[in-house]
C-alpha positions as CSV (number, residue, x, y, z in Angstrom):
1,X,-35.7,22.7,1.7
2,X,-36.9,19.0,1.5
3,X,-38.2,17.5,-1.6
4,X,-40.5,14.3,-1.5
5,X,-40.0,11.8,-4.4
6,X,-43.7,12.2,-6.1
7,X,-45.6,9.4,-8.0
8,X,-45.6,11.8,-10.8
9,X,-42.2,11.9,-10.7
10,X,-41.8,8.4,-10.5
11,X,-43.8,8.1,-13.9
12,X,-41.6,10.6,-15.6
13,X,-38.4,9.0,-14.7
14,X,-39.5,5.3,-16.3
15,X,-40.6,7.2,-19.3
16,X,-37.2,8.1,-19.7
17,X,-35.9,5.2,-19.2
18,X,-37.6,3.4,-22.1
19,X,-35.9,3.3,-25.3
20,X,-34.3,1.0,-27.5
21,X,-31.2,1.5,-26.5
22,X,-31.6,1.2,-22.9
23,X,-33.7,-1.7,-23.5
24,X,-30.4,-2.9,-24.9
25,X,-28.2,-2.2,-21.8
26,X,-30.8,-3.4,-19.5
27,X,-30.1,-7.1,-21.1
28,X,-27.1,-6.6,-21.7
29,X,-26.3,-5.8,-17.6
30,X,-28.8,-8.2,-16.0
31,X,-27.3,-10.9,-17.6
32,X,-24.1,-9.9,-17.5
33,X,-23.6,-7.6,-14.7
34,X,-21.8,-4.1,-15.1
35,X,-18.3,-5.0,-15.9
36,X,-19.0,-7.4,-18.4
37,X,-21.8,-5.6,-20.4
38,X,-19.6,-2.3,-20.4
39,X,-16.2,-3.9,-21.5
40,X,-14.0,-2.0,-23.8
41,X,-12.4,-4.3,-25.7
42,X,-10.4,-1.3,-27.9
43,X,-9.3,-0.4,-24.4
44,X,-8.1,-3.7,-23.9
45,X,-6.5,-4.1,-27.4
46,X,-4.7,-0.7,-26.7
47,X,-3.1,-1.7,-23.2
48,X,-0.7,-4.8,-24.8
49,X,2.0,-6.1,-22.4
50,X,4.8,-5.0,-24.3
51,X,7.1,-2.5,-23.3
52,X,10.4,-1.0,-24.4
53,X,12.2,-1.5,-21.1
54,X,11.0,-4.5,-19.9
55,X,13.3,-5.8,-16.1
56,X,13.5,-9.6,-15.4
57,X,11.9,-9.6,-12.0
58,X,10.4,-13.6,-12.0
59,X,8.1,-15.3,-10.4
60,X,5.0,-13.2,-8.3
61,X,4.4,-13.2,-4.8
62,X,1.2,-13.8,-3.4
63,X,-0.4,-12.0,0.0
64,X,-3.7,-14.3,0.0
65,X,-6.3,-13.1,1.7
66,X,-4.2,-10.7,3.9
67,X,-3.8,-6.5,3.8
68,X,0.2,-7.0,3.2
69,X,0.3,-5.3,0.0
70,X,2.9,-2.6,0.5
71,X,4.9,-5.3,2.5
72,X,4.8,-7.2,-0.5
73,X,5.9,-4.3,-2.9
74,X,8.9,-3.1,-0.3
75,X,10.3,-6.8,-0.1
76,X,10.1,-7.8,-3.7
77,X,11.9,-4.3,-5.0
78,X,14.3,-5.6,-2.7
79,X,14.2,-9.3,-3.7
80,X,15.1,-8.3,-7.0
81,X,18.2,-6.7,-6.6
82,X,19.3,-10.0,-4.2
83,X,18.3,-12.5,-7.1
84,X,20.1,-10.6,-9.4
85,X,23.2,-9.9,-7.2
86,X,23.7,-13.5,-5.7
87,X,21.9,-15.2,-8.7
88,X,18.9,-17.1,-6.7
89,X,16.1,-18.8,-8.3
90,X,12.9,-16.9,-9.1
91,X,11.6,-19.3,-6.3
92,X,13.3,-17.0,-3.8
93,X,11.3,-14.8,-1.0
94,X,12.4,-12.8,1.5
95,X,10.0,-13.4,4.2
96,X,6.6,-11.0,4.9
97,X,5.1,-13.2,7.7
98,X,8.4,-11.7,9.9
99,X,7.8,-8.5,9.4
100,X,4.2,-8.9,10.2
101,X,4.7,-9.8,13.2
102,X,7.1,-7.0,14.2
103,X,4.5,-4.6,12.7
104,X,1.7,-6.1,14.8
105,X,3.5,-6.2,17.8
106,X,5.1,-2.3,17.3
107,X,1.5,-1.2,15.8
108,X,0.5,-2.3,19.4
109,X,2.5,0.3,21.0
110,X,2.0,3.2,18.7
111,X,-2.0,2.2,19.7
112,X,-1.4,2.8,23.6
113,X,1.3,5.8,22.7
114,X,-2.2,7.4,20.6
115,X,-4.2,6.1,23.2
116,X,-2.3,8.1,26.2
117,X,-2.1,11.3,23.9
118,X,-5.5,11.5,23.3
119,X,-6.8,10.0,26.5
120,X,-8.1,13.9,28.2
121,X,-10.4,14.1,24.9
122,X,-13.6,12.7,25.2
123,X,-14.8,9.1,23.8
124,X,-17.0,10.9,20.8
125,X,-13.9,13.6,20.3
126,X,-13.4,12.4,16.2
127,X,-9.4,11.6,17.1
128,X,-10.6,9.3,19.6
129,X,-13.0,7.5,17.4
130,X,-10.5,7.5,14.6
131,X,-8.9,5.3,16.9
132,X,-11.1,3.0,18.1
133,X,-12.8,2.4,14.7
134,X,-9.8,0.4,13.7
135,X,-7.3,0.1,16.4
136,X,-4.6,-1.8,13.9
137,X,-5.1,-3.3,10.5
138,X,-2.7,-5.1,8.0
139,X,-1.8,-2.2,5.6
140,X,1.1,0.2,5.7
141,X,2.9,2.6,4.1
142,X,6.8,3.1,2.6
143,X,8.4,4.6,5.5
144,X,6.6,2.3,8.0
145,X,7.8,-0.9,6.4
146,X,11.5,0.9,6.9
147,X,11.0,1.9,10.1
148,X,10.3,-2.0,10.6
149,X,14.0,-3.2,9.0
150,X,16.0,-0.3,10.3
151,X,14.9,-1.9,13.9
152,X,14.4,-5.1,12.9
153,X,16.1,-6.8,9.7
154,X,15.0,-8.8,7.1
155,X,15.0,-12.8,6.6
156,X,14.7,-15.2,3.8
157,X,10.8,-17.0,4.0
158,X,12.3,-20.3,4.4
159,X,13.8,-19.4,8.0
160,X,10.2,-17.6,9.1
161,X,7.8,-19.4,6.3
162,X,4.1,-18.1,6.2
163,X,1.6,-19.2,8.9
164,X,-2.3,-19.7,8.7
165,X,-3.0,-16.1,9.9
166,X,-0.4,-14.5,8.5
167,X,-1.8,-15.7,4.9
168,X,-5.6,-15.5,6.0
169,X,-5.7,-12.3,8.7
170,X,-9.3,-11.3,8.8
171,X,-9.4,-13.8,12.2
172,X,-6.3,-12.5,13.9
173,X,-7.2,-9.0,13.8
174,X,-10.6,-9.4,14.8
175,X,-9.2,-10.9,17.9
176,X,-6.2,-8.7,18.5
177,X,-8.1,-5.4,17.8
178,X,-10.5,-6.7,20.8
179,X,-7.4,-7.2,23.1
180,X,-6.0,-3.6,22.1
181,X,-9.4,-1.4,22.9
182,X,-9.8,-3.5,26.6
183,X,-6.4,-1.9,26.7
184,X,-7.6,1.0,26.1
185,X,-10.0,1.0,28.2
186,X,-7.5,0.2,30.8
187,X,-5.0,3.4,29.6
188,X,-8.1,5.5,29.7
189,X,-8.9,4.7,32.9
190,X,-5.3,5.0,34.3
191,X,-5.3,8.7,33.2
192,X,-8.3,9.8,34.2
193,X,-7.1,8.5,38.1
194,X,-4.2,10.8,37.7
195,X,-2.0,7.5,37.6
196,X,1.7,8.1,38.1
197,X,3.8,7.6,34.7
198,X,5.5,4.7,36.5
199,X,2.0,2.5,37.0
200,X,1.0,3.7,33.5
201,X,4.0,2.4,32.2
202,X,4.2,-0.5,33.9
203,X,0.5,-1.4,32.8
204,X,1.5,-0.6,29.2
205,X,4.5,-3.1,29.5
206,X,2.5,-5.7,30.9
207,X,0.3,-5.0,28.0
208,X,2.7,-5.6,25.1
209,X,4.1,-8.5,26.9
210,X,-0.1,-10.2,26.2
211,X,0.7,-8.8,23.4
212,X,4.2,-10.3,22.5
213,X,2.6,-13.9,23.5
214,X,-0.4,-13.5,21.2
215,X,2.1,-13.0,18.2
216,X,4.4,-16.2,19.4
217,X,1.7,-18.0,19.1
218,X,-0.1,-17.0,16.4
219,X,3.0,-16.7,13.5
220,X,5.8,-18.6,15.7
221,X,8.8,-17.1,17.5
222,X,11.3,-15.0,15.0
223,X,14.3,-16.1,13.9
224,X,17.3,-14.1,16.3
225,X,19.8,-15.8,14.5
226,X,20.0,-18.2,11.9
227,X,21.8,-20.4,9.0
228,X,21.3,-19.5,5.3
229,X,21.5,-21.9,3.2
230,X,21.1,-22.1,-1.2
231,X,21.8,-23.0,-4.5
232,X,22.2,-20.4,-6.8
233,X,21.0,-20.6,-10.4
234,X,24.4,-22.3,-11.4
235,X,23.0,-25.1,-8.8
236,X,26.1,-24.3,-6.5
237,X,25.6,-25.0,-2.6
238,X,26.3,-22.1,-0.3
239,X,25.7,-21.5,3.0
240,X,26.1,-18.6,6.1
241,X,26.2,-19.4,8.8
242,X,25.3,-17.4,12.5
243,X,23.3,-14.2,10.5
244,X,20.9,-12.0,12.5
245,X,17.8,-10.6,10.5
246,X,20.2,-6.9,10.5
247,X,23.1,-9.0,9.5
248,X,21.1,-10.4,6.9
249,X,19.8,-7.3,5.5
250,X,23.4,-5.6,5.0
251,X,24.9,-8.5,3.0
252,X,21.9,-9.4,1.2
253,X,20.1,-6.4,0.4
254,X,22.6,-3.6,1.4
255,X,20.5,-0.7,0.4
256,X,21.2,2.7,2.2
257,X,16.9,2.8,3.4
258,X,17.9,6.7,4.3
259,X,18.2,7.2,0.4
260,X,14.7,6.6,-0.2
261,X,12.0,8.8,-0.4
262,X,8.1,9.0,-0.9
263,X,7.1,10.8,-3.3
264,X,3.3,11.9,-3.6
265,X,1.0,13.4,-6.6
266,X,-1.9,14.6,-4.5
267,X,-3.4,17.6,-6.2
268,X,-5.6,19.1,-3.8
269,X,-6.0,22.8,-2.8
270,X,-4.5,22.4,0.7
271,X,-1.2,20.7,-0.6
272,X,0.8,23.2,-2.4
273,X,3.4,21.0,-4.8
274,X,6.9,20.6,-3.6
275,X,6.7,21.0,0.0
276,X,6.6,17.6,2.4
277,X,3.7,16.6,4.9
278,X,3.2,14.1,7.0
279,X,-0.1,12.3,9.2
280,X,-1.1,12.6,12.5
281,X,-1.4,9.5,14.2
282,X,0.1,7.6,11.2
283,X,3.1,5.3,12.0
284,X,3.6,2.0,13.5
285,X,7.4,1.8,15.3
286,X,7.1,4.8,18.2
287,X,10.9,6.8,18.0
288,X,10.7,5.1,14.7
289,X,11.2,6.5,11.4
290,X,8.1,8.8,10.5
291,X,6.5,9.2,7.6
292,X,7.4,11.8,5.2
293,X,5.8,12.6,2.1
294,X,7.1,15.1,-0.6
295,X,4.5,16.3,-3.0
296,X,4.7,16.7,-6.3
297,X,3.7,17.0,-10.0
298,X,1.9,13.9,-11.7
299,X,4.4,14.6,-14.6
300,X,7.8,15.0,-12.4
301,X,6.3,11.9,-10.3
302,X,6.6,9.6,-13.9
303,X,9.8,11.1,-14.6
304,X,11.5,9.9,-11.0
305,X,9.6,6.3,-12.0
306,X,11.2,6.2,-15.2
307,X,14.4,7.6,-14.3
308,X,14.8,4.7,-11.5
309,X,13.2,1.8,-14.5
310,X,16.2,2.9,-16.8
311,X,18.5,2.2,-14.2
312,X,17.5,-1.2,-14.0
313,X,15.4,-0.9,-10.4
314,X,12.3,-1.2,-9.5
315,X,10.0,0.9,-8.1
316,X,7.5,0.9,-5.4
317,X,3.8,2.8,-6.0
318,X,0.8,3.1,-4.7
319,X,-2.7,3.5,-6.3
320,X,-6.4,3.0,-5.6
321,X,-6.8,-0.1,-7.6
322,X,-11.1,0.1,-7.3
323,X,-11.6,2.2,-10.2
324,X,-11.0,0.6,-14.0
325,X,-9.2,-2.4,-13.4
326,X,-10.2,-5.9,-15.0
327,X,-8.3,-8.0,-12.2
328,X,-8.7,-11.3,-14.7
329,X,-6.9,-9.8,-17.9
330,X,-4.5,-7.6,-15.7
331,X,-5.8,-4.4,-17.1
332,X,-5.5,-0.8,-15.5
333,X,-6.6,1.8,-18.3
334,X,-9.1,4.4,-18.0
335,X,-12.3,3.6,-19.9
336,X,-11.9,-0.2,-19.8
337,X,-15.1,-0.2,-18.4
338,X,-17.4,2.3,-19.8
339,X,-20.4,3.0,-17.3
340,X,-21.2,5.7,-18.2
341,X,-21.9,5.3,-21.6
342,X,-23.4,2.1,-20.1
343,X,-26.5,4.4,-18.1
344,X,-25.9,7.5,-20.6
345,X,-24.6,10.0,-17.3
346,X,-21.8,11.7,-16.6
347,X,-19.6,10.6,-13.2
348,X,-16.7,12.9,-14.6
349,X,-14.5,14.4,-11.9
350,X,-10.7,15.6,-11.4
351,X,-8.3,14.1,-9.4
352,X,-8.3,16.6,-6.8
353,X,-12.1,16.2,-6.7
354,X,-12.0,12.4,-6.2
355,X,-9.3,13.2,-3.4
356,X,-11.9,15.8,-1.9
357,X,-15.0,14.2,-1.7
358,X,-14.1,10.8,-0.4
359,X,-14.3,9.1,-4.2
360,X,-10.5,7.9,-4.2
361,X,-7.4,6.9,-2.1
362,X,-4.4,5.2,-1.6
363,X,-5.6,1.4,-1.6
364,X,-3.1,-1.1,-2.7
365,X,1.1,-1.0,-3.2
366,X,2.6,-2.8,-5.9
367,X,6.0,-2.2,-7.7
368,X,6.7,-1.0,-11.2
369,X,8.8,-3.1,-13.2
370,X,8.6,-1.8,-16.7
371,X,7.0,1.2,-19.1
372,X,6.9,1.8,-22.9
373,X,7.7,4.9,-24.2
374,X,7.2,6.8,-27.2
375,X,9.8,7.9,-30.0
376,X,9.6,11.5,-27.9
377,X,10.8,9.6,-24.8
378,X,6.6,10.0,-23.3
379,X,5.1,6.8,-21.5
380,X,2.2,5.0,-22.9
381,X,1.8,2.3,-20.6
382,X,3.4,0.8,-17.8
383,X,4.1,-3.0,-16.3
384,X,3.1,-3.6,-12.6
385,X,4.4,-6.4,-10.8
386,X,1.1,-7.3,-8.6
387,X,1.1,-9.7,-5.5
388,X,-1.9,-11.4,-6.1
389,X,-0.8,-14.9,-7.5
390,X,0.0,-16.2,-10.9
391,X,-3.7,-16.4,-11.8
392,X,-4.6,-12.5,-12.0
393,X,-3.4,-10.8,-14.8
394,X,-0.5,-12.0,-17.0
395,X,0.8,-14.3,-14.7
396,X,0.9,-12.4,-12.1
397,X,1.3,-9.2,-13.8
398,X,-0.5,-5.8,-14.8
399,X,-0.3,-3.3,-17.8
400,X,-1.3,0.1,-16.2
401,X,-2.1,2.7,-19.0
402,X,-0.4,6.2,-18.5
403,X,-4.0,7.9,-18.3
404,X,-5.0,5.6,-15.7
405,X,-1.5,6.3,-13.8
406,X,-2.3,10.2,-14.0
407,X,-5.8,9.6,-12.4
408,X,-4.9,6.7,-9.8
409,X,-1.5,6.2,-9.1
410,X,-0.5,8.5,-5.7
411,X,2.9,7.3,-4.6
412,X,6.1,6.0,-5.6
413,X,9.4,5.4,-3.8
414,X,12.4,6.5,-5.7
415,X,16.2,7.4,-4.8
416,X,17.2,10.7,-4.0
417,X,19.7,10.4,-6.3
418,X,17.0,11.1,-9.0
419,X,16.0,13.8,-7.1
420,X,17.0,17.2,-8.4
421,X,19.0,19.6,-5.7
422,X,16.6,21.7,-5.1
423,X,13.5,18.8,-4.4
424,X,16.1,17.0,-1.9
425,X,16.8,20.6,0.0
426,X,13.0,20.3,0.1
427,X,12.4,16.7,1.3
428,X,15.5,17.5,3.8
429,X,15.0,20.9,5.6
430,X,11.3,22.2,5.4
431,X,9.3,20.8,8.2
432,X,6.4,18.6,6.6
433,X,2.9,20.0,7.5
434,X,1.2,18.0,9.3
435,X,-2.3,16.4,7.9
436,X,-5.4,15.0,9.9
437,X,-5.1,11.1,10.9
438,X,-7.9,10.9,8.0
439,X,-6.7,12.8,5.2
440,X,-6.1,10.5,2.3
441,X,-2.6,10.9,2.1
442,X,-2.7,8.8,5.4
443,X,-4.4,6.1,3.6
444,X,-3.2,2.7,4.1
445,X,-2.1,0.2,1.5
């Protein structure tokens, strides 16, 4: 059944809409706009950056006007612990522009792998136009950017600094997603021939090699070995020499990357709690680490966080940082920005419903680097270290109320030593199942 909007209607509805207290908000909004004119300040003045364990992680990073986020949060976890352990200036980055390019060139070849799998179903099949929509883009997710070190190391910024589209993207991937769907077309084309694997494969390696040259010249050749040379925070010179990017990583950062997990809160009816799932169509290094996803409460995901916090290490997270975030004071609480009070309705939903119905995803990765709890041991409130600059938030960083973490906060990355025995039997012998490339667990940070 249709229904026409009638003049009559039309009448009713601005009768409603006159009163003195929408008269009020009306001003209030027009001049101020919606953020502004709904501001909670007792929000605000609840959400103080102070916080009973509080880690020294220094200076921000800043991505710029680039989709790096979750490279950004994987990195600096890990820049912490080298800091700390070799005693570097808060100055000190490991570099994201390197393993940009290694994502963009391996993102190339999990395209044409997708590309050939798919290439029997038609053009308007949804897989296929999942595809084609956005052939690569910057974002990632945990076990993507360790897919990218286990193959490829890690170096320090100063030997691969940052590069114009590295920084600035938007132009590079409007270019290089061109390049990828003529490819396609090319791959498509091959199949439906009945091409033999051998021309198909040789077509798809003189693919990547356009593609390997685009990179080159776009963010400059990688490092394959290199010097690395510092002054620690006693200002003492030291130097290593002949260091690949792997080399690199196991002196520098050491970490066992097997050890460490995703964890998920995604409350929806087709994802029982503790059980694992992964994405079709989600990856970026082809016979690459996959990724792996073990679901769980929102109350066992804090506990993992703060578990790892009172150890002294960081952890990465993922949220949809849209909703109820004032990006100038640095504030993520629920109800810092009452709308709906505001227009007097009701946008209420749950979690799950958000998840459902297309309201809410994964956007954005940053890493947790402090919480304050209460005298029964309960979080309140929680420090984020963003990677947006020094001039968002405090200096860089966020205080994320506890409420706002239960609604909007869908990942972390935690040891499995904090694990209980029977969650790491889970994460390491049920076979994940296995969601739609566009379920929102496959969302991209």
């Amino acid at each position: 059944m249709s229904l026409e909007i009638t003049q009559h209607q039309i009448a009713e509805f601005k009768k409603s809409a006159q009163s003195l207290t929408t008269d009020i908000a009306r001003r209030a909004t027009t001049k101020n706009g919606i953020h502004n004119a709904s501001f909670n300040q007792s929000v605000a003045n609840s959400n103080t950056p102070i916080f009973s364990i509080d880690l020294n992680t220094g200076k921000v990073a800043n991505q710029k006007q680039s989709g790096r986020c979750w490279m950004f949060a994987a990195l600096n976890t890990m820049r912490h612990d080298i800091t700390s352990l070799f005693h570097l200036s808060d100055e000190f980055q490991l570099s994201q522009s390197y393993t940009f390019f290694w994502d963009k060139f391996e993102k190339a070849n999990y395209f044409y792998q997708n590309v050939l799998d798919t290439a029997k179903e038609p053009l308007d099949s949804r897989k296929v136009s999942f595809l084609m929509t956005t052939p690569q883009q910057d974002g990632g997710q945990w076990d993507m950017i360790v897919a990218l070190i286990e193959k490829y190391g890690v170096v320090p910024q100063s030997v691969y600094p940052e590069s114009a589209a590295s920084s600035a993207s938007r132009e590079f991937n409007t270019t290089f997603n061109t390049l990828l769907r003529h490819d396609a077309v090319s791959l498509r084309e091959l199949v439906a021939q009945h091409a033999t694997e051998e021309m198909i494969n040789a077509r798809r390696e003189e693919m990547l090699a356009h593609v390997y040259r685009v990179l080159s010249i776009t963010f400059g050749e990688p490092p394959v070995n290199f010097d690395f040379e510092y002054r620690d925070t006693d200002n003492q010179f030291k130097v290593d020499r002949g260091l690949t990017p792997q080399s690199y990583f196991d002196k520098f950062v050491g970490w066992q990357l097997s050890d460490y997990v995703s964890i998920i809160n995604a409350p929806t009816a087709d994802k029982p709690f503790n059980a694992t799932y992964n994405v079709d169509m989600l990856g970026n290094v082809v016979g690459g680490r996959e990724v792996k996803h073990l679901n769980v409460t929102i109350e066992k995901m804090k506990a993992l966080a703060i578990a790892q916090l009172k150890d002294g290490k960081s952890v990465w997270f993922g949220v949809d940082m849209g909703p109820q975030v004032d990006r100038t004071d640095g504030i993520m609480a629920a109800g810092i920005f009452a709308t709906d009070d505001l227009f007097q309705v009701d946008t209420t939903m749950t979690k799950a419903q958000r998840l459902d119905y297309g309201e809410s995803l994964m956007t954005h990765a940053m890493v947790l680097t402090g919480v304050d709890l209460d005298e029964t041991g309960k979080p309140t409130k929680w420090q984020v270290e963003n990677s947006w600059g020094e001039k968002a938030g405090k200096k860089g960083y966020f205080t994320m109320s506890d409420d706002w973490m239960s609604e909007y906060a869908y990942q972390i990355v935690v040891n499995k030593s904090y694990l209980s025995g029977e969650l790491v039997d889970i994460y390491n012998n049920t076979t994940p199942k296995l969601l739609a490339p566009w379920d929102p667990m496959g969302a991209l940070a």
